[in-house]
C-alpha positions as CSV (number, residue, x, y, z in Angstrom):
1,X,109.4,109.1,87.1
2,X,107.7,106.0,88.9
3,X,104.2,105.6,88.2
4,X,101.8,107.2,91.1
5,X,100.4,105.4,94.0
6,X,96.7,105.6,94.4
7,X,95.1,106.0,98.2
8,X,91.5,105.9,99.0
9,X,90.2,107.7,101.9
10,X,93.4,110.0,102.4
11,X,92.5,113.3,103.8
12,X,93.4,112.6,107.1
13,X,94.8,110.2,110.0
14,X,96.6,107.5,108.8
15,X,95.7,108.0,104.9
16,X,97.1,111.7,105.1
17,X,100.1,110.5,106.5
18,X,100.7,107.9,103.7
19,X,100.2,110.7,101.3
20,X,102.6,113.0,102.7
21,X,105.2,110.3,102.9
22,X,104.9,109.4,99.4
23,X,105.5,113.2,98.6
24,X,108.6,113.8,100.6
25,X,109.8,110.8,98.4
26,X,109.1,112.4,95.1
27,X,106.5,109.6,94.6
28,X,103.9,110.9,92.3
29,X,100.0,110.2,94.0
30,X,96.8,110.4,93.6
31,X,94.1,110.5,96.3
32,X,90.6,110.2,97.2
33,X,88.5,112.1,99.8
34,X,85.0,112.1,100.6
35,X,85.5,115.9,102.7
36,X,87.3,118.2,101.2
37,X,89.4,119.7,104.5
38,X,92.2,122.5,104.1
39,X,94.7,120.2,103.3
40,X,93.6,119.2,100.4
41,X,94.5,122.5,98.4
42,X,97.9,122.4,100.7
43,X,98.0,118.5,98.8
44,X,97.0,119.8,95.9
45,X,99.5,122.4,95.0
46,X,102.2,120.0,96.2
47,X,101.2,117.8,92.8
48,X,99.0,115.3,94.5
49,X,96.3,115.0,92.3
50,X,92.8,115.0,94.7
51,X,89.7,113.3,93.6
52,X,86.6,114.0,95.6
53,X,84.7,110.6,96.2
54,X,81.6,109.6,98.4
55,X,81.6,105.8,97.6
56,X,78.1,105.7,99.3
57,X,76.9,107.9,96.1
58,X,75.8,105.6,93.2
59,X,78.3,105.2,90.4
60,X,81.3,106.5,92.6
61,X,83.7,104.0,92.1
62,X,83.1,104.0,88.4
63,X,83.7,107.4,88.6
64,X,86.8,107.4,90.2
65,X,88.3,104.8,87.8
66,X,87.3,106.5,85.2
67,X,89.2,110.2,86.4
68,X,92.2,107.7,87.3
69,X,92.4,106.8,83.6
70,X,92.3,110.4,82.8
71,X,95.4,111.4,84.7
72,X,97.3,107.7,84.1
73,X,97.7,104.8,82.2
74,X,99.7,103.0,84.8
75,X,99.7,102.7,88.5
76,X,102.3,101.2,91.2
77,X,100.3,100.6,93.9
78,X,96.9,100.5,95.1
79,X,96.7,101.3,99.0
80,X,92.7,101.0,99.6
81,X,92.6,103.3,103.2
82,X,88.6,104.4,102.9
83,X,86.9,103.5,106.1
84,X,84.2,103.6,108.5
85,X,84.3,103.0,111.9
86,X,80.6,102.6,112.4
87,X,78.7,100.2,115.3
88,X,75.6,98.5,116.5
89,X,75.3,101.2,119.4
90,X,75.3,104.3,117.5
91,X,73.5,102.4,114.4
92,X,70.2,100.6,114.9
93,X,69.6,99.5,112.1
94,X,71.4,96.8,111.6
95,X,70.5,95.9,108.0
96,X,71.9,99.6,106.8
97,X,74.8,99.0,109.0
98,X,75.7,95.7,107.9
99,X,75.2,96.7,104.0
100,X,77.2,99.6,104.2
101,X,79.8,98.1,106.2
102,X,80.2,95.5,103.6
103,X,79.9,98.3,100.8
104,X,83.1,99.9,102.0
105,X,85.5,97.8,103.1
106,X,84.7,94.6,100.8
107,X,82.6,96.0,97.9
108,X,84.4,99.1,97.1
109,X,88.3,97.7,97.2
110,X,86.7,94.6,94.9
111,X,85.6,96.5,92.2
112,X,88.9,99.2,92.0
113,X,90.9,96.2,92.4
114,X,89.1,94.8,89.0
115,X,88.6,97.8,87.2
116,X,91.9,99.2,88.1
117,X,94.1,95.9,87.6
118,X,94.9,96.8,83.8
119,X,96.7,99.9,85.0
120,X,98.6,98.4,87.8
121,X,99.6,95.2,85.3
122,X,101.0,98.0,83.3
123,X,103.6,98.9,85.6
124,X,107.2,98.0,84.5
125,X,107.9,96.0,87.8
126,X,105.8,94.0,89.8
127,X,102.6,96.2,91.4
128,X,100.8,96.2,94.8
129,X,97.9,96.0,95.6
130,X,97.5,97.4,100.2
131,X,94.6,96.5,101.7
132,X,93.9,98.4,105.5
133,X,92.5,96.0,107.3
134,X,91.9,96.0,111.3
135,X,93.2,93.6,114.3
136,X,90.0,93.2,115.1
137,X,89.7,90.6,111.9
138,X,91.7,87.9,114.0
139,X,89.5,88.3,117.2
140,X,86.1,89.5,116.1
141,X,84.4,92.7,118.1
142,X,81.4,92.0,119.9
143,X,80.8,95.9,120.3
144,X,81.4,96.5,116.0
145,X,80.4,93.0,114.6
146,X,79.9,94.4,111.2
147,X,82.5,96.6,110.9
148,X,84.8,93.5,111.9
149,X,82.8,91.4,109.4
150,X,83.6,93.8,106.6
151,X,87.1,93.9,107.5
152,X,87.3,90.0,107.5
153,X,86.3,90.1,104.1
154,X,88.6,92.8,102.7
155,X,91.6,90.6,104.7
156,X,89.8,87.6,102.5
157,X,89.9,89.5,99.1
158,X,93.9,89.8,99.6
159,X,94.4,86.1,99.4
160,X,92.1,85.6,96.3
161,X,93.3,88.8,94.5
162,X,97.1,87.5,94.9
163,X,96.5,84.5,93.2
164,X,94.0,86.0,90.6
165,X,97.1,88.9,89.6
166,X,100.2,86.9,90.3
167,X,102.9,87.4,89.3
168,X,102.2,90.9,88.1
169,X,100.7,92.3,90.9
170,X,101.7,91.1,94.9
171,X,97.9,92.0,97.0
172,X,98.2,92.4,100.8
173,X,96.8,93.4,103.6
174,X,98.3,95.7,106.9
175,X,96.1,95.1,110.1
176,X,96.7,97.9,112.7
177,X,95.0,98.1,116.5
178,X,95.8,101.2,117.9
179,X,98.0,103.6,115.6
180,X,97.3,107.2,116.8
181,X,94.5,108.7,119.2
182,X,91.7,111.1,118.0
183,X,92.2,114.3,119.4
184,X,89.0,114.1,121.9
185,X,90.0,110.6,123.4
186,X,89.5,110.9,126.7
187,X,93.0,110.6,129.1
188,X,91.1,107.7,131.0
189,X,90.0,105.8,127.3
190,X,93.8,106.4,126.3
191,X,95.0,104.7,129.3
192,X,92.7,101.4,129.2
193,X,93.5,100.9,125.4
194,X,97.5,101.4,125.9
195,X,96.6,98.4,128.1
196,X,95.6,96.2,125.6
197,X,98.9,95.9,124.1
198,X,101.9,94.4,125.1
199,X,103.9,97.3,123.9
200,X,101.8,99.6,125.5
201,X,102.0,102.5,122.9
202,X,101.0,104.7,120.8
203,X,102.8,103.8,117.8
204,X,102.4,106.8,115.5
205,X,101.4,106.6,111.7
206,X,105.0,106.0,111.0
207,X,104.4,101.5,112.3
208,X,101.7,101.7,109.0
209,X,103.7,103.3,106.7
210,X,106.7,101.4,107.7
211,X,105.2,98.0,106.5
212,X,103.4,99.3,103.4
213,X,107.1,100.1,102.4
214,X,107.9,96.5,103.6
215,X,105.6,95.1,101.3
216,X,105.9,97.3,98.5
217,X,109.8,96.6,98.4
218,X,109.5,92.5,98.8
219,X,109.9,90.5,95.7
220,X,107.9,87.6,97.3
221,X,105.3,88.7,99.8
222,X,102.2,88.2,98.4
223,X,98.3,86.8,100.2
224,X,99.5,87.7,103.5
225,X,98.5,89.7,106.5
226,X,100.9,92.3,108.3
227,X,99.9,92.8,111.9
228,X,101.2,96.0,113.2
229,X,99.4,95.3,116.7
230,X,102.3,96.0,119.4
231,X,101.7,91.7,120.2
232,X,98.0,92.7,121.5
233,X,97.3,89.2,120.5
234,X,99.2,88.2,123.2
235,X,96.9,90.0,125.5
């Protein structure tokens, strides 16, 4: 049996897709959610062991190394998914948001990468290491400037964790735009974002999980960036 697949921030969207992929495949996994929805117990009696985790709590990410250790001694990938898709508008304090932007997509993936890098260099082929990152790294956001800060730094952490884990351990990142709706987006919002795309789609979590397999299969990929943004650079 390969050795299981840890994903933060999995209990829905794009995360719970991942997860559900890597149990139709037989791949062990083991996943993190801060709210514990139905599908969790679904997940759980499928073998996916599920680890409650607010990483805004004080000692959570010690914590959750700790319970990893408990169920493994080796891990094949890390695939760090836990976000938040906070802005200026709906935040006005911009010091909190800032901080806690930074806490969860920079702080949080850099200490599991460290405390978690003896169990990944312990798999019998070479480990990943998946960090979600966002389009908006390449283009900024005026409208979530810390959020796209964050995000910048996690894409940053891929480059300086592949060459700290080399060869052992290839480190990535996989920057989506738009992947799937939420179920409340307006019809007129869904239109103006198709737009911004020269595919003009909705892709479907199936473009995400395409190139974390893409990465996890290469030999040689390592410190780079997949954009899975239907060419909205182009735009």
């Amino acid at each position: 049996m390969t050795a299981p697949i840890l994903i933060t921030g999995a209990a829905q969207r794009i995360g719970l897709a991942m997860v559900q992929h890597f149990v139709a495949e037989d791949i062990p996994v083991i996943m993190t959610y801060r709210t514990k929805h139905p599908v969790i117990d679904t997940l759980a009696e499928q073998g996916v062991i599920c680890i409650q985790a607010d990483f805004n709590q004080a000692g959570a990410v010690d914590a959750l190394i700790a319970q990893v250790k408990q169920h493994t001694d080796t891990l094949s990938a890390v695939i760090h998914n836990a976000s938040s898709w906070d802005c200026e508008a709906r935040n006005p304090d911009h010091n909190a948001l800032f901080d806690a932007m930074m806490h969860i997509h920079a702080k949080v993936p850099y200490l599991l990468n460290m405390g978690l890098a003896p169990l990944l260099q312990n798999y019998h082929e070479t480990a990943d290491i998946i960090h979600i990152t966002d389009y908006v790294v390449e283009k900024g956001s005026p409208k979530h400037i810390a959020y796209a800060a964050s995000k910048a730094a996690l894409d940053n952490l891929s480059r300086s964790f592949a060459a700290k884990y080399a060869p052992d351990i290839k480190v990535n990142s996989v920057a989506p735009s738009l992947i799937i709706f939420n179920q409340d987006d307006s019809e007129e919002y869904k239109a103006k974002t198709l737009k911004k795309s020269i595919m003009g789609i909705e892709p479907g979590c199936r473009e995400v999980i395409d190139a974390i397999e893409l990465l996890r299969k290469s030999n040689y990929i390592t410190g780079r960036t997949l954009a899975v943004d239907g060419g909205r650079h182009l735009k």
